[in-house]
C-alpha positions in Angstrom: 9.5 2.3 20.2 9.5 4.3 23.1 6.7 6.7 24.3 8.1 10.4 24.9 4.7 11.5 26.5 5.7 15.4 25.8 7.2 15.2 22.5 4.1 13.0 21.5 1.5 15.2 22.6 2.1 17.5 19.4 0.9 15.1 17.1 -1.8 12.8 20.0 -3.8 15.8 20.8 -4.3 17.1 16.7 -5.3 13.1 16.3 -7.7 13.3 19.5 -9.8 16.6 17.8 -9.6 15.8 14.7 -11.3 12.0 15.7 -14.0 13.8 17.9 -15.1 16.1 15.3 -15.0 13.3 12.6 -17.2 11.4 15.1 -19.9 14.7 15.6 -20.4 15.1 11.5 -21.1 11.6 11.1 -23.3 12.2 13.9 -25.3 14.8 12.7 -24.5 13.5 9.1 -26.5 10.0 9.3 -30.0 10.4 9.5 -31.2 8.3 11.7 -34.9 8.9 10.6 -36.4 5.7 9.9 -38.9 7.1 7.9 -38.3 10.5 6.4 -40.5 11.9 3.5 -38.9 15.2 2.5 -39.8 17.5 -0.5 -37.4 20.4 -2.5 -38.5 22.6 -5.5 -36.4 22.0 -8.3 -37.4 24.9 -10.6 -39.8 27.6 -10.7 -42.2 28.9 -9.5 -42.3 30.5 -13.4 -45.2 32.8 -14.5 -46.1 31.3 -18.1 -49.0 33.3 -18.7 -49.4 37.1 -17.4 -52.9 37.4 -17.3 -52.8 41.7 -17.1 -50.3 42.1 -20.1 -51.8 39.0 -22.0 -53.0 40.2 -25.8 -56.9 40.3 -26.0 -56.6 38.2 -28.8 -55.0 35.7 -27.3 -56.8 33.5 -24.9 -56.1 30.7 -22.2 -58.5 28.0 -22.2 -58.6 24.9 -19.3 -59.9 21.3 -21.0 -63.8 22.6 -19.7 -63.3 25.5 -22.2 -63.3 28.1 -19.4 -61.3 30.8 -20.1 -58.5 31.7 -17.4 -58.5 35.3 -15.4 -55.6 34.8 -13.5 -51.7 34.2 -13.8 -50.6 30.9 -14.6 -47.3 29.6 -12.8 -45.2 26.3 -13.1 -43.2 24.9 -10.8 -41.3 21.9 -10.6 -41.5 19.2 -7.0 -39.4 16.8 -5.8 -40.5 14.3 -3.1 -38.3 11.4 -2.3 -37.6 9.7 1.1 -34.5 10.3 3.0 -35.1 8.1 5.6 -33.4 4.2 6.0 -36.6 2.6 5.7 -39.1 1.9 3.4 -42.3 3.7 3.7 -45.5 1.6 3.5 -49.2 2.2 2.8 -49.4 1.2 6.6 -46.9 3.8 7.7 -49.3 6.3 6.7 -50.9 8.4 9.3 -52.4 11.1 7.2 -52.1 11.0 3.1 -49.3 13.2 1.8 -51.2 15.7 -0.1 -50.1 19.3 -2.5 -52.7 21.7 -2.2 -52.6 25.3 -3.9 -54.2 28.2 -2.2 -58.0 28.3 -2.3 -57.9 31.4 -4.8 -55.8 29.3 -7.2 -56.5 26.4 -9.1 -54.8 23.2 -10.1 -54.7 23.0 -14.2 -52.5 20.7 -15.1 -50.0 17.8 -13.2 -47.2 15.1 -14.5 -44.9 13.1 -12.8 -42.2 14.1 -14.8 -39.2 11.6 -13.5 -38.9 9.0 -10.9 -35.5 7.7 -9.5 -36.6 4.0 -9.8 -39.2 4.1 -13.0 -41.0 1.2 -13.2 -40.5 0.0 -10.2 -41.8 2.5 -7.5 -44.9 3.4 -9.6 -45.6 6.9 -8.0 -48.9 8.5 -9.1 -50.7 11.6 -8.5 -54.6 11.6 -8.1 -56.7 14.8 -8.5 -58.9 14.9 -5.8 -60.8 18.7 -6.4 -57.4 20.9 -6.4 -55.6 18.6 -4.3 -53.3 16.6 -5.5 -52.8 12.7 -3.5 -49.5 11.2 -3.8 -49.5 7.2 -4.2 -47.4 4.7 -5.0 -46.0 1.0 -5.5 -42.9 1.0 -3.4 -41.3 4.3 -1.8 -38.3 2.9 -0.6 -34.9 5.0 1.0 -33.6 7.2 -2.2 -37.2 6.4 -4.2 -38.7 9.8 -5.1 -39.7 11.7 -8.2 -40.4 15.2 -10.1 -43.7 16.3 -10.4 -44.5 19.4 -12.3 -47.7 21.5 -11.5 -48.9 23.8 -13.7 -51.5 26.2 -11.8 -53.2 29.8 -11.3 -53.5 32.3 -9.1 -52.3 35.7 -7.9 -49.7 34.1 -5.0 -47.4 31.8 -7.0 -45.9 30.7 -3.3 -49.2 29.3 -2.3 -48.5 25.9 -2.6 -47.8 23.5 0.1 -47.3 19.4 0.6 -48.3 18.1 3.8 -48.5 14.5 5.6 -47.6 12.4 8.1 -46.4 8.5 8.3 -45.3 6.2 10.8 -42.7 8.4 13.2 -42.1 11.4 10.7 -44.2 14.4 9.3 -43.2 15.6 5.2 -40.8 18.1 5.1 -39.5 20.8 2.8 -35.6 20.8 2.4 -33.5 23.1 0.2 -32.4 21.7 -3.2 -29.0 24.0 -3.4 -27.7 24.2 0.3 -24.8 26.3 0.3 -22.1 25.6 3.3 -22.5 27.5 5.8 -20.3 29.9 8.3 -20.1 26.4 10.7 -18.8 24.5 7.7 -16.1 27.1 6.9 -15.4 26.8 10.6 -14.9 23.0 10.7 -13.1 23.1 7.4 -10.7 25.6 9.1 -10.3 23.7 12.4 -9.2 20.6 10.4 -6.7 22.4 7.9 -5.3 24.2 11.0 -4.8 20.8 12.5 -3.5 19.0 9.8 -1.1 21.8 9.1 0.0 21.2 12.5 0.7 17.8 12.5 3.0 18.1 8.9 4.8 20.9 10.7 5.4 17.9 13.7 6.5 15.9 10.8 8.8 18.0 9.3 10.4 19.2 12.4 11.1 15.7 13.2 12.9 15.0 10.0 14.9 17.6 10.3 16.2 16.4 13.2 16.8 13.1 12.0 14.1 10.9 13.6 13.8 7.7 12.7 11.2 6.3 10.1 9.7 3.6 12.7 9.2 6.9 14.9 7.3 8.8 12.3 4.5 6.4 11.3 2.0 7.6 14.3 2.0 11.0 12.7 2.0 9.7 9.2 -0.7 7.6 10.3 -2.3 10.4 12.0 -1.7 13.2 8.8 -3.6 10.1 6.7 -6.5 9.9 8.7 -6.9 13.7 8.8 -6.5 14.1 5.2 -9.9 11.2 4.8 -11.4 13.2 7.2 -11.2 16.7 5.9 -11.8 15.2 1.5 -15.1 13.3 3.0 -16.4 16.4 4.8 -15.1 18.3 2.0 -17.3 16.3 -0.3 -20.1 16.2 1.4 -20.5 19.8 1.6 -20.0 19.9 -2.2 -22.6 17.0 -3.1 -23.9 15.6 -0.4 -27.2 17.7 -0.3 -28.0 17.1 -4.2 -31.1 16.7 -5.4 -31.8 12.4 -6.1 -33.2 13.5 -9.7 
């Protein structure tokens, strides 16, 4: 099969982008974090008790009998690691910890859900309004939901920090919407691939031979992987684990 360098060069260059964009998402796709503790909130924060429209006959008592003055929120946590390794007890460089503000106060906690239960064993231990996260195994895609029920007058007020071995906790978003660049990309490779079945059909209009079509066949196939992977990892590939 003979090589007609400009005839060629509508379908070679389409096939050329097409293979160096597919090679930048997986790129920036991958994580190549060995070790990457993140954190999203699933639900809330939700006021459950509204401390200045609350009936004076009813009250809100904490285990100590103490009657609560402020609001009372609950939100619901999830931490899971979204890194390729598993993270240790040695990897720790400073204890991954949920705090509230200090006008608020932790009332109540529950792991709720864990990925792997059983297995990876997470636990939270109250440690005077701080909460320390532990557990058996925290392996790539181990994680859980914790819910924390607690009071204050800023429901936002509460933050999870630590650091292990080559990453520091971070907050992620649990709904990630595509963005303007993922429009973009997912116009660049439908303007592509609408270019090369335009080759195609030009082609067989004018009679080319099969044996002289499979390139851009082959080509049109690798686009169309391409753009349904990217495609469907805009859709689900930021989900939450639980």
């Amino acid at each position: 099969m003979a090589i007609n360098l400009k005839n060629d060069l509508s379908w070679i260059i389409p096939t050329i982008i097409s293979a160096v964009l597919a090679i930048f998402l997986f790129a920036k796709g991958v994580n190549f974090v060995k070790r990457d503790p993140v954190y999203a909130v699933k639900h809330g924060p939700i006021m459950v008790f509204d401390s200045k429209r609350s009936s004076q006959k009813i009250q809100l008592l904490v285990s100590d009998s103490i009657r609560v003055e402020e609001n009372v929120y609950v939100i619901n946590i999830v931490i899971w690691n979204k890194g390729r390794e598993t993270i240790k007890h040695d990897d720790v460089r400073k204890p991954i910890v949920i705090t509230v503000a200090d006008s608020s106060k932790i009332l109540d906690f529950e792991v709720v859900e864990e990925t792997h239960p059983g297995v990876s064993g997470f636990k939270l231990i109250d440690q005077k309004n701080k909460l320390h996260v532990d557990w058996d195994f925290f392996d790539f895609g181990y994680g859980f939901e914790l819910q924390l029920i607690y009071s204050g007058d800023n429901p936002y007020k509460v933050n999870i920090d630590g650091h292990v071995l080559g990453a520091q906790i971070r907050r992620v978003n649990s709904r990630e919407r595509p963005s303007t660049g993922h429009y973009v990309v997912l116009g660049i490779f439908g303007m592509l691939l609408l270019s090369l079945v335009v080759v195609m059909i030009r082609r067989i209009l004018k009679g080319v031979k099969f044996g002289d079509l499979v390139p851009i066949i082959v080509s049109i196939i690798f686009m169309v992987v391409i753009f349904l992977a990217f495609v469907l990892d805009v859709l689900f590939g930021s989900r939450l684990p639980l």
